[in-house]
PDB file of N, CA, C and O in Angstrom, chain B, residues numbered from 101:
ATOM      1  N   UNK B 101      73.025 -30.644  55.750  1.00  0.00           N
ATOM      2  CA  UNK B 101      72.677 -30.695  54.350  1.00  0.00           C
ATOM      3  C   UNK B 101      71.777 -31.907  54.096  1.00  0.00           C
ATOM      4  O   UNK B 101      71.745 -32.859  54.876  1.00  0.00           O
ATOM      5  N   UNK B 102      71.137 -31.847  53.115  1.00  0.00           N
ATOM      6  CA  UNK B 102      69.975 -32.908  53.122  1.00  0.00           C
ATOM      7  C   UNK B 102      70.571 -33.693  51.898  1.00  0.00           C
ATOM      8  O   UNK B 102      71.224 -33.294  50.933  1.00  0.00           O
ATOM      9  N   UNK B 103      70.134 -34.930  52.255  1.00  0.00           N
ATOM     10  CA  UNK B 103      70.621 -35.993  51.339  1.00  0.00           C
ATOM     11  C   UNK B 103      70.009 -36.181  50.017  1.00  0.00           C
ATOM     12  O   UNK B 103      68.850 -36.591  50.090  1.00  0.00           O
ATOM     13  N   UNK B 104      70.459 -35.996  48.833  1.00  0.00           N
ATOM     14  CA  UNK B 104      69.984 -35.326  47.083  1.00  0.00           C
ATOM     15  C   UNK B 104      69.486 -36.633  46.918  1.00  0.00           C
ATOM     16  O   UNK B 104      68.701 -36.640  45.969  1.00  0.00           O
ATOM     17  N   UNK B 105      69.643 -38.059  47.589  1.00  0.00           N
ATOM     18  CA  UNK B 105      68.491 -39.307  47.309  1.00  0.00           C
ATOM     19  C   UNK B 105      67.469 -38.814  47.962  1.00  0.00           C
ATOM     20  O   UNK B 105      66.579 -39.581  47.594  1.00  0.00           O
ATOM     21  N   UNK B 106      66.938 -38.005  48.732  1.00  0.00           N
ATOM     22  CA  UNK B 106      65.647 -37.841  49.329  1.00  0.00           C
ATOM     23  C   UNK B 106      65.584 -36.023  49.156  1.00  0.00           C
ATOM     24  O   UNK B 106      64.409 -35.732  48.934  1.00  0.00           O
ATOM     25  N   UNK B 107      66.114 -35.261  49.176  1.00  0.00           N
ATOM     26  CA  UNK B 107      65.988 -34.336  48.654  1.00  0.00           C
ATOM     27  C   UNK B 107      65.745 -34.069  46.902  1.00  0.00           C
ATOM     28  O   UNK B 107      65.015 -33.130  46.583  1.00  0.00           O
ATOM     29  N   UNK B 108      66.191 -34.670  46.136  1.00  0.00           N
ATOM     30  CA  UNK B 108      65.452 -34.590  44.869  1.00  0.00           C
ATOM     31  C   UNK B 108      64.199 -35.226  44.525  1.00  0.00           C
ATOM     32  O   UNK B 108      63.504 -34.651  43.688  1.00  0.00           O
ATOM     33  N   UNK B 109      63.754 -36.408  45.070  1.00  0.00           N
ATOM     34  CA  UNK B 109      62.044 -36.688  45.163  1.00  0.00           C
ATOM     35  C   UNK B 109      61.452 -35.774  45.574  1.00  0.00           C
ATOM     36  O   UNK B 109      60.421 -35.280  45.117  1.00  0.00           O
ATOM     37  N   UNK B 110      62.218 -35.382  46.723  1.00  0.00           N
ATOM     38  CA  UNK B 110      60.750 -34.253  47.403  1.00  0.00           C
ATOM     39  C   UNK B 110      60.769 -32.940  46.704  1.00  0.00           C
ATOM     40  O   UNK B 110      59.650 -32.497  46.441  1.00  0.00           O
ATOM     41  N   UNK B 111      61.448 -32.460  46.464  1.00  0.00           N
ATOM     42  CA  UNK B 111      61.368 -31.172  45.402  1.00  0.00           C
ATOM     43  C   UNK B 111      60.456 -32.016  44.011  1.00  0.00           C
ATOM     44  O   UNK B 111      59.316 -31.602  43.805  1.00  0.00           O
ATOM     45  N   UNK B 112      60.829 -32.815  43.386  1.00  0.00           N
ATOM     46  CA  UNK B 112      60.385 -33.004  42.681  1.00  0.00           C
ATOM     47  C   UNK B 112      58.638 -33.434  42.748  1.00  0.00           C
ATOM     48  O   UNK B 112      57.748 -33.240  41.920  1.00  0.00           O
ATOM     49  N   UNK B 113      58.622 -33.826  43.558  1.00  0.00           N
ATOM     50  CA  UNK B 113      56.930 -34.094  44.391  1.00  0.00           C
ATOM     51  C   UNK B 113      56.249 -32.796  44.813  1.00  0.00           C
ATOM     52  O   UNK B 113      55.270 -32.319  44.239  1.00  0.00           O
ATOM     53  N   UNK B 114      56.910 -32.232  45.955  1.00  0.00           N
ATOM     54  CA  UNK B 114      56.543 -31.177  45.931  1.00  0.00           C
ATOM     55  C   UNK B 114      56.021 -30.027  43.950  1.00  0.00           C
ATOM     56  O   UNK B 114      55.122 -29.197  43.819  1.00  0.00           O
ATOM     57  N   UNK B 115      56.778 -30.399  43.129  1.00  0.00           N
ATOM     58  CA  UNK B 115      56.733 -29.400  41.896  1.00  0.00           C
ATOM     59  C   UNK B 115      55.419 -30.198  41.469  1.00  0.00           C
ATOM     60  O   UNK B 115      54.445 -29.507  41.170  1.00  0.00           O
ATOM     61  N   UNK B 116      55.299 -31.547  41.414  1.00  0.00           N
ATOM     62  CA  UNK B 116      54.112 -32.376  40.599  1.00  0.00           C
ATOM     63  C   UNK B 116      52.889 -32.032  41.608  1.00  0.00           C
ATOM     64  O   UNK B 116      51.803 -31.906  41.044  1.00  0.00           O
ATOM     65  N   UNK B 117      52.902 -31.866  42.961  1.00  0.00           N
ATOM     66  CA  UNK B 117      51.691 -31.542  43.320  1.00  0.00           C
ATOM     67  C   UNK B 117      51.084 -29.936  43.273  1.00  0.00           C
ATOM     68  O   UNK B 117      49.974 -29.426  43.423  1.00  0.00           O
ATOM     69  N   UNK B 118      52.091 -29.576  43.059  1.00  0.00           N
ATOM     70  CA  UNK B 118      51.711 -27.987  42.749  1.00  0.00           C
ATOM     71  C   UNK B 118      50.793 -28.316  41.648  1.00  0.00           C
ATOM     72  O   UNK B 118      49.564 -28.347  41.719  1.00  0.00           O
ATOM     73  N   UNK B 119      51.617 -28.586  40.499  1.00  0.00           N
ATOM     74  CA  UNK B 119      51.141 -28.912  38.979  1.00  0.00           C
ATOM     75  C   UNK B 119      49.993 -29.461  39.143  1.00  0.00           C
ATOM     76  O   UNK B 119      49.070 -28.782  38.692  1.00  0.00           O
ATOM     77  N   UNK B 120      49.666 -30.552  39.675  1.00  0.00           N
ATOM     78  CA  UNK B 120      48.508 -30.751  39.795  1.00  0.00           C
ATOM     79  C   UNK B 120      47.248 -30.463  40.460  1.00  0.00           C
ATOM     80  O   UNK B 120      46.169 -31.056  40.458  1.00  0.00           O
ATOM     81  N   UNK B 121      47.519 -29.758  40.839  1.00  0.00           N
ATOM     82  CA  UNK B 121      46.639 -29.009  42.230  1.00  0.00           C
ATOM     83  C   UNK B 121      46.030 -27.762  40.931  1.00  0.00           C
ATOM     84  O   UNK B 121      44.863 -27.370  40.894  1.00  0.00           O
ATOM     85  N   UNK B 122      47.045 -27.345  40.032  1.00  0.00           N
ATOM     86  CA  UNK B 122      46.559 -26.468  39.387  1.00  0.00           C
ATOM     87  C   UNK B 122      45.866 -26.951  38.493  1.00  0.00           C
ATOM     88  O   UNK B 122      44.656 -27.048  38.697  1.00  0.00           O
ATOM     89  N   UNK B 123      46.476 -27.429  37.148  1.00  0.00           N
ATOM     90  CA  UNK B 123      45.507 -28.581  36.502  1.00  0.00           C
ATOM     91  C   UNK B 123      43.847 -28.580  37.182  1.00  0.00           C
ATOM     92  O   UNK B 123      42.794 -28.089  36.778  1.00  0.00           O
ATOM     93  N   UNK B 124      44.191 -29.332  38.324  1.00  0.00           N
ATOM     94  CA  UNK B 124      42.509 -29.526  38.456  1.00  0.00           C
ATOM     95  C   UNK B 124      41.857 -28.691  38.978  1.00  0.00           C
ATOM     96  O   UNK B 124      40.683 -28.931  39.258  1.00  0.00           O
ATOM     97  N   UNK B 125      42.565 -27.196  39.321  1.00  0.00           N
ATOM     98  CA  UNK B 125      41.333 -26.114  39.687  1.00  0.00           C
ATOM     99  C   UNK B 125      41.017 -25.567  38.003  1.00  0.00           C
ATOM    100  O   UNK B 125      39.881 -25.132  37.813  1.00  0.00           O
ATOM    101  N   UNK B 126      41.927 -25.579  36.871  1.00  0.00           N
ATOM    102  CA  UNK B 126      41.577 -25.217  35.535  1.00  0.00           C
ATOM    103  C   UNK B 126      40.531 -26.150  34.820  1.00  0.00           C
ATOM    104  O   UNK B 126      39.630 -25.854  34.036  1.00  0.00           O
ATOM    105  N   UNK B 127      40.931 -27.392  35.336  1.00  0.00           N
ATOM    106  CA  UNK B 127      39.687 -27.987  34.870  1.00  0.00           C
ATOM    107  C   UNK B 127      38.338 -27.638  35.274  1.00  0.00           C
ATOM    108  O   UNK B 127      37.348 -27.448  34.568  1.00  0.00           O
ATOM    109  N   UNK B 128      38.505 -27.576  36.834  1.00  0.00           N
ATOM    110  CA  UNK B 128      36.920 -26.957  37.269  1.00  0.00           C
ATOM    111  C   UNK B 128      36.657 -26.041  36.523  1.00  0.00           C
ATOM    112  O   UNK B 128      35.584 -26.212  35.944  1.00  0.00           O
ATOM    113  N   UNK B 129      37.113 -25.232  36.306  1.00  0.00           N
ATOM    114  CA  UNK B 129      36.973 -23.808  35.745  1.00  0.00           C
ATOM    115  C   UNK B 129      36.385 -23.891  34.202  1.00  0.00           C
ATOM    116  O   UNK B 129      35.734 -23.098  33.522  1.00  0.00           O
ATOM    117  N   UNK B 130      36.851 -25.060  33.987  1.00  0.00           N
ATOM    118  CA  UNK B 130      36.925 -25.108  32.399  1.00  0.00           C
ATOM    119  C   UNK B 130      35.299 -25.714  32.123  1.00  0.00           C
ATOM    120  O   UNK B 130      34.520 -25.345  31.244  1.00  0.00           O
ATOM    121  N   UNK B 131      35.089 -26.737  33.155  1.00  0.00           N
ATOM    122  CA  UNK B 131      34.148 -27.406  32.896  1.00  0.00           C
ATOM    123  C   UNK B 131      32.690 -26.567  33.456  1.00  0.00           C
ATOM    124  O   UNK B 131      31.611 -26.971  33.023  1.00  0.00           O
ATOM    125  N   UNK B 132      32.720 -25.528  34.318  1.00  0.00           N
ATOM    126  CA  UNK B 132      32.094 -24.662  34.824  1.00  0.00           C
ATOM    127  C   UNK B 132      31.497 -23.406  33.566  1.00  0.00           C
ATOM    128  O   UNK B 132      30.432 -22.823  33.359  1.00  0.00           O
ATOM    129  N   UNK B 133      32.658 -23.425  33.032  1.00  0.00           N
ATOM    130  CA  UNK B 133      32.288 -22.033  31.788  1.00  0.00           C
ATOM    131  C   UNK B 133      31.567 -23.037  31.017  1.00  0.00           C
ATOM    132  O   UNK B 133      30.361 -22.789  31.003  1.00  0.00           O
ATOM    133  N   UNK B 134      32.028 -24.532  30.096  1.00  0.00           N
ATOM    134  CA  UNK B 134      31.035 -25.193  29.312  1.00  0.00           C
ATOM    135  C   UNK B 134      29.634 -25.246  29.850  1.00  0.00           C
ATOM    136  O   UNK B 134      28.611 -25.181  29.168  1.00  0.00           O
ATOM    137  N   UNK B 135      29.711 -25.377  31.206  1.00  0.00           N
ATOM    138  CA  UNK B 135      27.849 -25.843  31.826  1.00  0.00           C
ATOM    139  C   UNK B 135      27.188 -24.731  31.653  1.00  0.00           C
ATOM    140  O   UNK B 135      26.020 -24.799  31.271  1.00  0.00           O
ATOM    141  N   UNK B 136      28.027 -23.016  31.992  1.00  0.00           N
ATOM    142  CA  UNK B 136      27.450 -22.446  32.017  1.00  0.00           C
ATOM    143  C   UNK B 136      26.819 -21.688  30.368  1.00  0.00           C
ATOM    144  O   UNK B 136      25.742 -21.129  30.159  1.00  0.00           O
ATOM    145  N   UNK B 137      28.009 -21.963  29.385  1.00  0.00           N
ATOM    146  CA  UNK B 137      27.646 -21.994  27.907  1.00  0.00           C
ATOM    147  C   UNK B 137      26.813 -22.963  27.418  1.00  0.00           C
ATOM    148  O   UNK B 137      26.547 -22.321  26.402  1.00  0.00           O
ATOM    149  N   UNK B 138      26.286 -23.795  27.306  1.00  0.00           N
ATOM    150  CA  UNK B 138      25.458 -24.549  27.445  1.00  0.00           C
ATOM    151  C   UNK B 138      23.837 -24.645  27.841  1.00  0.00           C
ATOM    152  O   UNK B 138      22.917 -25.132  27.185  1.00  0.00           O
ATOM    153  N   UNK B 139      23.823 -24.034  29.090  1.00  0.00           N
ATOM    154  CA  UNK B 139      22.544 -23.747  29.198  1.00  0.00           C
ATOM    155  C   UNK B 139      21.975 -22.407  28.689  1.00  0.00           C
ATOM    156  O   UNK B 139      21.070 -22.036  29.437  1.00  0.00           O
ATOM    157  N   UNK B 140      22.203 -21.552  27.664  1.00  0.00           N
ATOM    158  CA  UNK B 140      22.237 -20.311  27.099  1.00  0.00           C
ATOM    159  C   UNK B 140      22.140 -20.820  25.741  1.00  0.00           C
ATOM    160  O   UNK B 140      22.940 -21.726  25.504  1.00  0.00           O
ATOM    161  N   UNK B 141      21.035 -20.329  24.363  1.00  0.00           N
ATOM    162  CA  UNK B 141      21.231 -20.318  23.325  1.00  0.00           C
ATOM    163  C   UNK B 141      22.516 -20.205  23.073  1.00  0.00           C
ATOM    164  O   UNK B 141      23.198 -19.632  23.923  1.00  0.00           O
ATOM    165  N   UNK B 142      23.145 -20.707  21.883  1.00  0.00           N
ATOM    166  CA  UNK B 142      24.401 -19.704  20.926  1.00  0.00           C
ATOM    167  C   UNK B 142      24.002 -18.665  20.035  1.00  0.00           C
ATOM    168  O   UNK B 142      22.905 -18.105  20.022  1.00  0.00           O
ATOM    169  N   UNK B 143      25.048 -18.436  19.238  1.00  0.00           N
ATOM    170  CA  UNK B 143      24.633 -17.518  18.260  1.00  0.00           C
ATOM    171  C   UNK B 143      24.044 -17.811  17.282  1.00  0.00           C
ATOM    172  O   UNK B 143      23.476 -17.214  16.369  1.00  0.00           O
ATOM    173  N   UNK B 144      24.271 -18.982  17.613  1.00  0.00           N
ATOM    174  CA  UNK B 144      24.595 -20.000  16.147  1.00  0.00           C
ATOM    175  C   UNK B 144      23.021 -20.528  15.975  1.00  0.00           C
ATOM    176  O   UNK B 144      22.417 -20.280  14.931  1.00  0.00           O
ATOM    177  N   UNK B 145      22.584 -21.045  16.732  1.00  0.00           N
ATOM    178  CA  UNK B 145      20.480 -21.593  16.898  1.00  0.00           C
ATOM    179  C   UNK B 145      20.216 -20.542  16.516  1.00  0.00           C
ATOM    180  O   UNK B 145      19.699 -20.664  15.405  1.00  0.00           O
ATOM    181  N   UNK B 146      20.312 -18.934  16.986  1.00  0.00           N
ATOM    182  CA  UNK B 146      19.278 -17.863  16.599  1.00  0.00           C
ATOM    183  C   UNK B 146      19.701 -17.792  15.197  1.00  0.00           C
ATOM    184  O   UNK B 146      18.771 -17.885  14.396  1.00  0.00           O
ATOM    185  N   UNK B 147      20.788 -17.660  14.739  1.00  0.00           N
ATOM    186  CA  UNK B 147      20.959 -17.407  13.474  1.00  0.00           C
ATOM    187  C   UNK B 147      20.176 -18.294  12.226  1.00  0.00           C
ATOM    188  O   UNK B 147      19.783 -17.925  11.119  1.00  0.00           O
ATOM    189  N   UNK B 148      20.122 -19.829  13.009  1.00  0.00           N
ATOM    190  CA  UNK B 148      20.284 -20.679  11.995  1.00  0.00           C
ATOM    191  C   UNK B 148      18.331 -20.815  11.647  1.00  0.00           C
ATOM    192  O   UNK B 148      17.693 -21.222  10.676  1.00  0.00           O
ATOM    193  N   UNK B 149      17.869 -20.151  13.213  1.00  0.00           N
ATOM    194  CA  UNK B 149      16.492 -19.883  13.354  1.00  0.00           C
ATOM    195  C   UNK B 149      15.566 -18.918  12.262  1.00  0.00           C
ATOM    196  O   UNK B 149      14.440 -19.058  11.786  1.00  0.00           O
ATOM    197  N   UNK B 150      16.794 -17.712  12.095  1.00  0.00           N
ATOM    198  CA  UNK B 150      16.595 -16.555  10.959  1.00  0.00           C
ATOM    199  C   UNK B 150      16.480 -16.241   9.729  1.00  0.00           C
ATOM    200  O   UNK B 150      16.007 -15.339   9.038  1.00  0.00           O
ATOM    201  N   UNK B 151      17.444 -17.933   9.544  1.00  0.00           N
ATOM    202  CA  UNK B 151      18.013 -18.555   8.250  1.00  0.00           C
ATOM    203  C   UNK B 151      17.040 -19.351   7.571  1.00  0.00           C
ATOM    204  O   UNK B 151      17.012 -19.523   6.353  1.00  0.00           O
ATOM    205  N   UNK B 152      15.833 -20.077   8.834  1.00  0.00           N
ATOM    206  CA  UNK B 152      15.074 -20.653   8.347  1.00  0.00           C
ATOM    207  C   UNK B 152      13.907 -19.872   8.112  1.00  0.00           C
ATOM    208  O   UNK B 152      13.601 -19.974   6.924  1.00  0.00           O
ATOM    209  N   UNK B 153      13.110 -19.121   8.753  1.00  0.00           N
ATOM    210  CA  UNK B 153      12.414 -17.839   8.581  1.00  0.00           C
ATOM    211  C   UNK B 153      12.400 -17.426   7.323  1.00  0.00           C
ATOM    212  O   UNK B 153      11.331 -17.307   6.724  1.00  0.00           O
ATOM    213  N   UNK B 154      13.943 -17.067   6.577  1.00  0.00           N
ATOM    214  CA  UNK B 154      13.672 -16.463   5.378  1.00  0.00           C
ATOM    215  C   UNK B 154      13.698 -17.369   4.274  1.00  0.00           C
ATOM    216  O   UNK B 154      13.427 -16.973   3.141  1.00  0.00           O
ATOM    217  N   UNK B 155      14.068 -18.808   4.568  1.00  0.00           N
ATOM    218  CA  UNK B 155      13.779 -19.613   3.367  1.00  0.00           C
ATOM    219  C   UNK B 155      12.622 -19.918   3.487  1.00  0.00           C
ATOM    220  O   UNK B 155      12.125 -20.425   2.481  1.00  0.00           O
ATOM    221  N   UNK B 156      11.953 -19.797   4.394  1.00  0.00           N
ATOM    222  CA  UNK B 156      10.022 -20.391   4.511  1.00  0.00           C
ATOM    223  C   UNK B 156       9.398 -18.948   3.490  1.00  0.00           C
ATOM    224  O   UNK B 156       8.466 -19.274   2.755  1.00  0.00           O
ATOM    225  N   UNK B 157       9.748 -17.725   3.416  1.00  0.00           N
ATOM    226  CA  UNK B 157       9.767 -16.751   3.212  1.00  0.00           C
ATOM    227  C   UNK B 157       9.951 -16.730   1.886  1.00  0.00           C
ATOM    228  O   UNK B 157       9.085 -16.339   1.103  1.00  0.00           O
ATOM    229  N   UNK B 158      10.917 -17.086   1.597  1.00  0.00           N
ATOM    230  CA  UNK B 158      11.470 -17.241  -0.028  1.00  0.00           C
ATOM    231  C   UNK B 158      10.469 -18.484  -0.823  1.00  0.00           C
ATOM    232  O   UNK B 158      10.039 -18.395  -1.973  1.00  0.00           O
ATOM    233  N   UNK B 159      10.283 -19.435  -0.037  1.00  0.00           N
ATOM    234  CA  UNK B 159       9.640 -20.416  -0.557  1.00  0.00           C
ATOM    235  C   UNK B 159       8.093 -20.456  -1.172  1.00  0.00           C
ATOM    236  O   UNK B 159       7.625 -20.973  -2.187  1.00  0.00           O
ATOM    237  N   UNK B 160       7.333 -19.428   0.247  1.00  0.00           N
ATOM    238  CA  UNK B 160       6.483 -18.671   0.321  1.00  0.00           C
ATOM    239  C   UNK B 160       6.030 -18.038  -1.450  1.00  0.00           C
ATOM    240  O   UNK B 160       5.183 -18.430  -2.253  1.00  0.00           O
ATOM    241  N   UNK B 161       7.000 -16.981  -1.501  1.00  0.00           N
ATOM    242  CA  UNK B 161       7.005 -15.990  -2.586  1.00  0.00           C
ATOM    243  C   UNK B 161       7.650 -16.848  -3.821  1.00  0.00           C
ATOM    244  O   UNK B 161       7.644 -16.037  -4.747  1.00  0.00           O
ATOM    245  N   UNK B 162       8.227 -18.128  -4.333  1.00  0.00           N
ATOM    246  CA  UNK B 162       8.021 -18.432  -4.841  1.00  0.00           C
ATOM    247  C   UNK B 162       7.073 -19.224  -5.668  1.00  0.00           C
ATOM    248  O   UNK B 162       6.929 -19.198  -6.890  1.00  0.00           O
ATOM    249  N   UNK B 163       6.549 -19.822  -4.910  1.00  0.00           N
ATOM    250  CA  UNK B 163       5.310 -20.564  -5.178  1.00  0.00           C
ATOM    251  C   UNK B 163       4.164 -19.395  -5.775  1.00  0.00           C
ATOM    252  O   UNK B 163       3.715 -19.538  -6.913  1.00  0.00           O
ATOM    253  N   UNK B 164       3.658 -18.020  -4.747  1.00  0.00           N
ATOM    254  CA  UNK B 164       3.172 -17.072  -5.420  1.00  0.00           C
ATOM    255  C   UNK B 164       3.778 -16.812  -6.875  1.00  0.00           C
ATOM    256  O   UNK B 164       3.014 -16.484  -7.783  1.00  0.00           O
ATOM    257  N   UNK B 165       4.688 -16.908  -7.025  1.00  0.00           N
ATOM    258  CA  UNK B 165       5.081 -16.088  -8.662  1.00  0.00           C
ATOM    259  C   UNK B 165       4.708 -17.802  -9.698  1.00  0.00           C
ATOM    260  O   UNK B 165       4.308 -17.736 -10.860  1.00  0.00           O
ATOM    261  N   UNK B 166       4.934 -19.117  -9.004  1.00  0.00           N
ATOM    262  CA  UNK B 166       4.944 -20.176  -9.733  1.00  0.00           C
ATOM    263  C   UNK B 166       2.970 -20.145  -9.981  1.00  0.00           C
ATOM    264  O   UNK B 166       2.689 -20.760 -11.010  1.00  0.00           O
ATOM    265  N   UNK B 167       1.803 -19.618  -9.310  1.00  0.00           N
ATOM    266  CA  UNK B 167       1.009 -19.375  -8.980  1.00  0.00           C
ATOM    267  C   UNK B 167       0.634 -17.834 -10.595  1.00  0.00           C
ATOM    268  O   UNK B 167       0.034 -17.582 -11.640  1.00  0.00           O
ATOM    269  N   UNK B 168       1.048 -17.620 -10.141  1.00  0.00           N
ATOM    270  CA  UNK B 168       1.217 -16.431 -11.099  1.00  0.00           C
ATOM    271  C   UNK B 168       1.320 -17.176 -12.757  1.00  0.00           C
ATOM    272  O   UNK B 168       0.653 -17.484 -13.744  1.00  0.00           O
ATOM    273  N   UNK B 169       2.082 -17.175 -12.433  1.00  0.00           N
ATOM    274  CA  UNK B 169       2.722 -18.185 -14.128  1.00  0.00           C
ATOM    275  C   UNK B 169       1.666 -19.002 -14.887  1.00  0.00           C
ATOM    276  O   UNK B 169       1.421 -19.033 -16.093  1.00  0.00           O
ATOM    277  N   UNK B 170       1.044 -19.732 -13.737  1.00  0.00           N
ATOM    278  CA  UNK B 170      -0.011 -20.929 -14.077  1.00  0.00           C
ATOM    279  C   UNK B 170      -0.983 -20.040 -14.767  1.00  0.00           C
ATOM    280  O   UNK B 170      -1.312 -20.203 -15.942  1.00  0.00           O
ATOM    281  N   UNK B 171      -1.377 -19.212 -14.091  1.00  0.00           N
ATOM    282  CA  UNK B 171      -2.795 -18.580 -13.928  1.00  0.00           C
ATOM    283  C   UNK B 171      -2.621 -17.667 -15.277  1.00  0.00           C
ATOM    284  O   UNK B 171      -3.735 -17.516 -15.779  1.00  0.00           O
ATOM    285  N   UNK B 172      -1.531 -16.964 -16.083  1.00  0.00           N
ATOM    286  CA  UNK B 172      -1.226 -16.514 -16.909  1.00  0.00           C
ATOM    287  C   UNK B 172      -1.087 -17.275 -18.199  1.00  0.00           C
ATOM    288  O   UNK B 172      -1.600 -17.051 -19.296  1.00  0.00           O
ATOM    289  N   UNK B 173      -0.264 -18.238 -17.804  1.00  0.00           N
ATOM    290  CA  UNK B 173      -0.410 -19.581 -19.160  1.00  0.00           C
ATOM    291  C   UNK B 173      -1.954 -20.129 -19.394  1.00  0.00           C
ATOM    292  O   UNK B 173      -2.278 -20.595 -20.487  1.00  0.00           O
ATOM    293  N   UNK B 174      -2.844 -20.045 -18.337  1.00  0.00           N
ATOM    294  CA  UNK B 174      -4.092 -20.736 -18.606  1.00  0.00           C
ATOM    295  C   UNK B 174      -4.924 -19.442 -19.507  1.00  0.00           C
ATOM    296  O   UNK B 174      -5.389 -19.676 -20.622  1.00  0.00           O
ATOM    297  N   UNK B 175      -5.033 -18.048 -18.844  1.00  0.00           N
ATOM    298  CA  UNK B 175      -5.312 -17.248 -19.932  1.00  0.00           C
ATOM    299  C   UNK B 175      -5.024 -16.588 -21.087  1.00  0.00           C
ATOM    300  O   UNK B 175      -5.763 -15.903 -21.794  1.00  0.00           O
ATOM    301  N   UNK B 176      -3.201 -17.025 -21.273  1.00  0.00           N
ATOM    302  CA  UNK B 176      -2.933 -16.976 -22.799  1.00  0.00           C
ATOM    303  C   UNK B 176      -3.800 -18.418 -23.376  1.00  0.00           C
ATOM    304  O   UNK B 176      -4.387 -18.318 -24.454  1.00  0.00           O
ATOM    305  N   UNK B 177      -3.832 -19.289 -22.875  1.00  0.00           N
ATOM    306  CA  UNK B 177      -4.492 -20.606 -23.443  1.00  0.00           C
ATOM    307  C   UNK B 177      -5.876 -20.413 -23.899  1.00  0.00           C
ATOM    308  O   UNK B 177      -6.410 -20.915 -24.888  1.00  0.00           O
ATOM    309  N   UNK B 178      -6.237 -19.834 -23.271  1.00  0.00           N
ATOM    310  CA  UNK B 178      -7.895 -19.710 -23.484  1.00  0.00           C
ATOM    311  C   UNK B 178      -8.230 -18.527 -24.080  1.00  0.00           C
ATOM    312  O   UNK B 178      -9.429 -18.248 -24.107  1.00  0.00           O
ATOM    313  N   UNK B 179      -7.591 -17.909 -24.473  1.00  0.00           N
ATOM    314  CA  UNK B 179      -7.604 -16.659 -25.896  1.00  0.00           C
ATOM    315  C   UNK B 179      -7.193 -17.529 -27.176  1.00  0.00           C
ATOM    316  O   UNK B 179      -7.743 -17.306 -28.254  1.00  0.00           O
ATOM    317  N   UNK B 180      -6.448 -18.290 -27.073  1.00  0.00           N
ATOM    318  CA  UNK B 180      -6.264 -19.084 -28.404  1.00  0.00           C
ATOM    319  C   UNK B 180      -7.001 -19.848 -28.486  1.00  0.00           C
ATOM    320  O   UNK B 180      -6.372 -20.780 -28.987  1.00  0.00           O
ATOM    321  N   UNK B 181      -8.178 -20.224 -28.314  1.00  0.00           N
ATOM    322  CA  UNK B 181      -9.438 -21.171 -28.248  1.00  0.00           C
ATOM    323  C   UNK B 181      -9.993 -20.372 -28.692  1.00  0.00           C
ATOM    324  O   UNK B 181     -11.193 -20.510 -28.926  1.00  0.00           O
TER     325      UNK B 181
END
């Protein structure tokens, strides 16, 4: 029979190097999926890309209607002259 002063370290060693042996293949793993997410757009840039597109867009067509306005106030103006 094995002596429980040296038989409970080693079970217990034995359990922490398991544990850790795993740990650090999840970390690889973990840090492997970030590198590989990472070098790939998200969803999130194209979207925010699409987002800007249509406010240049909106900005665009406002100015036309602010354009509009001017050009309308100057020829109600110049009928009342």
């Amino acid at each position: 029979m094995i002596n429980p002063e040296v038989g409970v370290p080693l079970v217990a060693g034995i359990v922490a190097a398991a544990v850790l042996i795993r740990q650090a293949f999840r970390h690889r793993e973990r840090m492997a999926e970030i590198a590989a997410n990472a070098s790939r757009p998200s969803v999130d840039s194209e979207r925010m890309a699409r987002l800007e597109q249509a406010v240049e867009a909106i900005a665009i067509e406002t100015e036309r209607v602010g354009e509009g306005q001017r050009y309308l106030t100057r020829l109600l103006d110049d009928r009342k002259e």
